[in-house]
C-alpha positions in Angstrom: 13.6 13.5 -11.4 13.9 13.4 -7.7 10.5 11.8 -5.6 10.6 14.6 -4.0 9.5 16.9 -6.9 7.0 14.3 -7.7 4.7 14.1 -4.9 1.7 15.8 -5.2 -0.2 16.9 -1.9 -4.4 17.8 -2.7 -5.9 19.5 0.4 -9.8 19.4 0.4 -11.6 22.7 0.2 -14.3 23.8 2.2 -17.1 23.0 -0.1 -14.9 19.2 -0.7 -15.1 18.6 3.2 -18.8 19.8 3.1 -19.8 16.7 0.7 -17.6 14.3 2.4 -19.1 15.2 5.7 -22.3 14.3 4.3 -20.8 11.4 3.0 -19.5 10.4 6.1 -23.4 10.8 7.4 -24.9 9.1 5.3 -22.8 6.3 5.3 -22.8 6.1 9.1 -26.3 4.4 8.8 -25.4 1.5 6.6 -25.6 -1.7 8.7 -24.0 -3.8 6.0 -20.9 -6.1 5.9 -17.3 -5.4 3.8 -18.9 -7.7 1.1 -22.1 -6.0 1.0 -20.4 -2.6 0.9 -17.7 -3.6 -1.9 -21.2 -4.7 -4.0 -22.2 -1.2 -3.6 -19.0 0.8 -3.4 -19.5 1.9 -6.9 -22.9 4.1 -6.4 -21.5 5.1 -3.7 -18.3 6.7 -4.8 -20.5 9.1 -6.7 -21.3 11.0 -3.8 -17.3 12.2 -3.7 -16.4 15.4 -4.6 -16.3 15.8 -8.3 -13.1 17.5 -9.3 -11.5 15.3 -6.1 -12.1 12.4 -7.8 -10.8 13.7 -11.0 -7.5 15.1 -9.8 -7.0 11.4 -8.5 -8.2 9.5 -11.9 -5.2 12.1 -13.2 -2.8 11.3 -10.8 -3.8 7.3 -11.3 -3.5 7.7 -15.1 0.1 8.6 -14.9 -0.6 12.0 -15.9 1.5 13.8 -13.2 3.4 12.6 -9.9 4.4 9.1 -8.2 2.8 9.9 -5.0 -0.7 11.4 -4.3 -0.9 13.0 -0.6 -4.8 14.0 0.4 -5.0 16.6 3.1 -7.9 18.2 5.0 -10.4 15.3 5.3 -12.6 14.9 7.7 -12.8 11.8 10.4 -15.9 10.4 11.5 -16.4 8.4 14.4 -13.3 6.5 13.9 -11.0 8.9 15.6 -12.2 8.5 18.7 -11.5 5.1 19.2 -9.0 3.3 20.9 -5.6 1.8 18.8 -7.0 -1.6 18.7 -4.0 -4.1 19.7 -5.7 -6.8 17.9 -6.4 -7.5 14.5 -10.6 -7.5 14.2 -13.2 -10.4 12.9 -13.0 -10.4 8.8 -16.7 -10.8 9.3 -17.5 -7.1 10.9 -19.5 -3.9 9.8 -17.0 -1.1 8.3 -17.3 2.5 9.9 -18.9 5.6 7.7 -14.9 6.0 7.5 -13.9 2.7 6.6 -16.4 3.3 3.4 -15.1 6.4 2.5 -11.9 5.3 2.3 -13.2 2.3 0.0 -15.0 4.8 -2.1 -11.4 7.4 -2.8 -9.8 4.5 -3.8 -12.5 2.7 -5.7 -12.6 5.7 -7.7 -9.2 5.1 -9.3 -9.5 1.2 -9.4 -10.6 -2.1 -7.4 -9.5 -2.5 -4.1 -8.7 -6.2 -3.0 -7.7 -8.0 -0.7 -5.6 -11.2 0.4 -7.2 -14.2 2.0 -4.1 -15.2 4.0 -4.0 -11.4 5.4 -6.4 -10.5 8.2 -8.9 -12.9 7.5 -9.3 -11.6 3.7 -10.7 -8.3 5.0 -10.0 -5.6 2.7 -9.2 -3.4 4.5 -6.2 -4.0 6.6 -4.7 -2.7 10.1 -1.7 -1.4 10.6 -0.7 -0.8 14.3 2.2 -2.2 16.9 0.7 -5.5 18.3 3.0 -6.9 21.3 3.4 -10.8 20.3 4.5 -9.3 16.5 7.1 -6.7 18.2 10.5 -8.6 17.2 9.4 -9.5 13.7 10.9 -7.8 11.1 9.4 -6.5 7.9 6.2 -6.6 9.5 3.3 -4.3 9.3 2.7 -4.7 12.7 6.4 -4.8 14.1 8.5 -2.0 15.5 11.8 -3.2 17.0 13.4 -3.2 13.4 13.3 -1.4 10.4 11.1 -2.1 7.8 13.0 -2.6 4.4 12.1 -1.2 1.1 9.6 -2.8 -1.0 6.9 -2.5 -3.1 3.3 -3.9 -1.8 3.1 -7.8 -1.8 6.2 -8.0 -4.5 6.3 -11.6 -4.4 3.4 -11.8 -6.9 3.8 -11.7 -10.1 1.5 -9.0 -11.0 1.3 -6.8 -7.8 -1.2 -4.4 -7.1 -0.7 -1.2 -9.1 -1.1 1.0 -6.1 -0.6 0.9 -2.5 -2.4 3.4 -0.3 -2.8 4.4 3.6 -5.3 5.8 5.4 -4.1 8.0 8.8 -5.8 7.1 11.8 -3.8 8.6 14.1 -0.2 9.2 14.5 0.7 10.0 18.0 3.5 7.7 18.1 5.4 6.1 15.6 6.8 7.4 12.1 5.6 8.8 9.5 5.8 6.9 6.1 9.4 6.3 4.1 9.0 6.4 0.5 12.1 5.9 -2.2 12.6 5.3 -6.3 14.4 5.0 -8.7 16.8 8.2 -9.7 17.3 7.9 -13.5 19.3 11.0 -13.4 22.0 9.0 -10.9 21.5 5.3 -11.4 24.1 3.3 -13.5 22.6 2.1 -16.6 24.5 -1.3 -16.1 22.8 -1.5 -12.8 19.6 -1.3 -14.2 20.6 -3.7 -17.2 21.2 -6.0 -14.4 18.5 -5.7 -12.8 16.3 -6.4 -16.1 17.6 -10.2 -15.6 15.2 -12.5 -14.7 17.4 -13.8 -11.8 15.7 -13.2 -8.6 13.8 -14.8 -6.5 11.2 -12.3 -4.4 9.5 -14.3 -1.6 6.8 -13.2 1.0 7.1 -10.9 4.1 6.0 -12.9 6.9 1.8 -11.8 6.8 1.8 -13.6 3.3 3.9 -16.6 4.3 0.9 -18.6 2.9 2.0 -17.7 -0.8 6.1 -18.6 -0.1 6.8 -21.1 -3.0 3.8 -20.7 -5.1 5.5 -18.8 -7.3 9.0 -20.7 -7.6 10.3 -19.1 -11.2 12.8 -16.6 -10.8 12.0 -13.0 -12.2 13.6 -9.3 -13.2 13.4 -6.2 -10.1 12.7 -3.7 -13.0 10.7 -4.0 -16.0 8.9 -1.4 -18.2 10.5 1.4 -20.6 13.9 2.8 -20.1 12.2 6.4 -19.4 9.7 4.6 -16.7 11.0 1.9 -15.5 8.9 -0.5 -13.2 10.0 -1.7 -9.8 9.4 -5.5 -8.2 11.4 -5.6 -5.1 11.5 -6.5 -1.8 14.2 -5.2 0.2 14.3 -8.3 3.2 13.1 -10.8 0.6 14.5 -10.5 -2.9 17.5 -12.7 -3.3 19.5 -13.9 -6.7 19.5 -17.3 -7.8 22.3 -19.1 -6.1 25.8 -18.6 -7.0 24.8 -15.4 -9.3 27.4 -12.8 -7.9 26.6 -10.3 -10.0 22.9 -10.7 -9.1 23.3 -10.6 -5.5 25.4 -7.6 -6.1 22.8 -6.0 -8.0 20.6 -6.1 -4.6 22.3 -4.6 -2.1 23.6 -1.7 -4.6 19.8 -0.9 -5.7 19.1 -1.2 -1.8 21.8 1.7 -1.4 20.6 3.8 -4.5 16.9 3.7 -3.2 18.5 4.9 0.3 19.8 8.2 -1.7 16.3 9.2 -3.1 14.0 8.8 -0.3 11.3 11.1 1.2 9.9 11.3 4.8 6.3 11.6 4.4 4.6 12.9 7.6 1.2 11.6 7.9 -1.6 13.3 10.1 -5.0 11.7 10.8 -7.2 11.9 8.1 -4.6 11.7 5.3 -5.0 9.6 2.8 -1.4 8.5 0.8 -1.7 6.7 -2.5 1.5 5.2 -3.8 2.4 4.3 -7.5 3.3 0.9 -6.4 4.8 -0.2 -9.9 7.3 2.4 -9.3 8.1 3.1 -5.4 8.7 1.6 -2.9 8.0 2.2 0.6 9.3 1.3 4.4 9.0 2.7 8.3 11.6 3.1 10.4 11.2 1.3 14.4 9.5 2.8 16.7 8.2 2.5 20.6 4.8 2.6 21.1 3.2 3.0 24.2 0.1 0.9 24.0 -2.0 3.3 26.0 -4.5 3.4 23.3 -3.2 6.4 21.3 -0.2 4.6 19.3 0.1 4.6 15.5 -3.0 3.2 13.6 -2.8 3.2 9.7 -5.6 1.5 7.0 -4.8 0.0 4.4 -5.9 -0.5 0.9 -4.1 -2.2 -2.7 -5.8 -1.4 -5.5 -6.0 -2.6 -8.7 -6.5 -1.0 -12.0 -8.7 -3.9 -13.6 -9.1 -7.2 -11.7 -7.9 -9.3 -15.1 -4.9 -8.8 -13.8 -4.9 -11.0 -11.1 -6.8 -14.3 -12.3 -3.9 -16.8 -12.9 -3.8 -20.9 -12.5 -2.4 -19.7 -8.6 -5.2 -18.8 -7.1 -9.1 -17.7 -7.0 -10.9 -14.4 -6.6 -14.2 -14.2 -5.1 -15.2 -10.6 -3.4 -12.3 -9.1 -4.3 -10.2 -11.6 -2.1 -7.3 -13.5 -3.9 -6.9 -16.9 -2.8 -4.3 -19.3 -3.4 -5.6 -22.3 -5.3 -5.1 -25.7 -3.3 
């Protein structure tokens, strides 16, 4: 099936953008750190919209789509800020829409977050930054392309889904999404692909992690009828000489580049990707650093956090930590 035909857009209702509003009230008075909210995010997801949070514990159970798309909600104060140019302290105070966002997507999991990314904040963003222009496959570069991948690939057990939050969208694209096409893909492309001959290293925010995971590893796992993706389009490479394996990259490169989707994003919108099984890029941009320029959240989530205790590293908080 196309990725088209499985994205799923969920506009909020009156009544749904009633209780957030609320929500967003209530949470506007909470004078509390990431940390402290994280302890509490829980209770407070209860306040969401009931059949909201249902429809997105469907979509997270596998029940229907790849790609969850949530339309109509409202912004708090956030939107009238400035595009910061500058990432912010990873000891700071979320917004009432900072929490909300943490709540949506603590209802379908455990958001986390990377101690070598932002200052382990949680919730990351994603916005042009001058002295990061020229780097590619950055989240906060725009001269190039960003390539295909799925969220922080290079670990072995990535985050099962990979989620923004619209700020604003003035400048700069939307989101690029692309999978797998069982109907077209060779079935000895896939085969090859099942080999454990690759080696998927860091983008450049989680340089901190290149090495720590030296063995080499399979781009698709999982059943034949749903198969799983680990790839990362600037930084997957086969294991030296392997011709066939280095092959194998550059034609899944140009498969995922005939099944893509141009997602436009408005502020507000909230995009939840099945990270196991797309991936997702942007193409360059200018931005005009007058304040209005392209600011995305972002959020990886989880479906239980006994996924990601290994030997390699530590969680505390919700923050994963390579072990020294």
């Amino acid at each position: 099936m196309r990725l088209a035909e499985q994205i799923i857009v969920r506009a909020l209702d009156q009544d749904e953008r009633a209780e957030v509003q609320t929500f967003l009230q209530d949470a506007s008075h909470l004078r509390k750190t990431e940390p402290e909210i994280v302890d509490i995010i829980g209770e407070l997801s209860c306040a969401l919209p009931s059949r909201l949070v249902s429809d997105m514990r469907r979509f997270s159970a596998g029940g229907a789509g790849l790609v969850m798309k949530l339309k109509n909600i409202p912004q708090g104060g956030i939107g009238d800020l400035t595009t910061p140019e500058t990432f912010g302290p990873s000891h700071y105070h979320p917004s009432e829409d900072h929490i909300l966002y943490l709540a949506l997507m603590n209802s379908i999991g455990y958001p986390v977050g990377w101690s070598t990314q932002q200052g382990g904040r949680l919730l990351n963003d994603i916005m042009p930054m001058h002295h990061r222009a020229d780097i590619a496959n950055s989240s906060n570069g725009y001269v190039h392309d960003f390539s295909f991948h799925t969220e922080d690939a290079f670990h072995p057990k990535p985050p099962d889904f990979f989620s923004l939050y619209c700020v604003r969208r003035s400048t700069g694209p939307g989101l690029t999404l692309a999978a797998i096409d069982l109907d077209t893909i060779d079935e000895a492309l896939i085969a090859e692909l099942r080999r454990p001959a690759y080696q998927i290293r860091p983008n450049p925010s989680q340089a901190a992690w290149d090495g720590l995971f030296p063995m080499l590893a399979p781009i698709v796992t999982g059943p034949i009828e749903r198969p799983t993706l680990r790839f990362n389009g600037g930084n997957a490479t086969a294991c030296g000489t392997d011709k066939e394996a280095a092959l194998a990259v550059e034609q899944l490169d140009i498969h995922l580049n005939t099944n893509i989707v141009k997602l436009d994003i408005e502020p507000g919108d909230v995009t939840i990707v099945d990270n196991q099984r797309v991936t997702h890029g942007r193409d360059s941009y200018a931005p005009q650093f007058d304040g209005r320029d392209r600011w995305l959240l972002r959020l990886v989530t989880y479906e239980s956090l006994r996924l990601v205790w290994s030997d390699y590293q530590t969680v505390a908080n919700r923050v994963i930590s390579p072990r020294n």
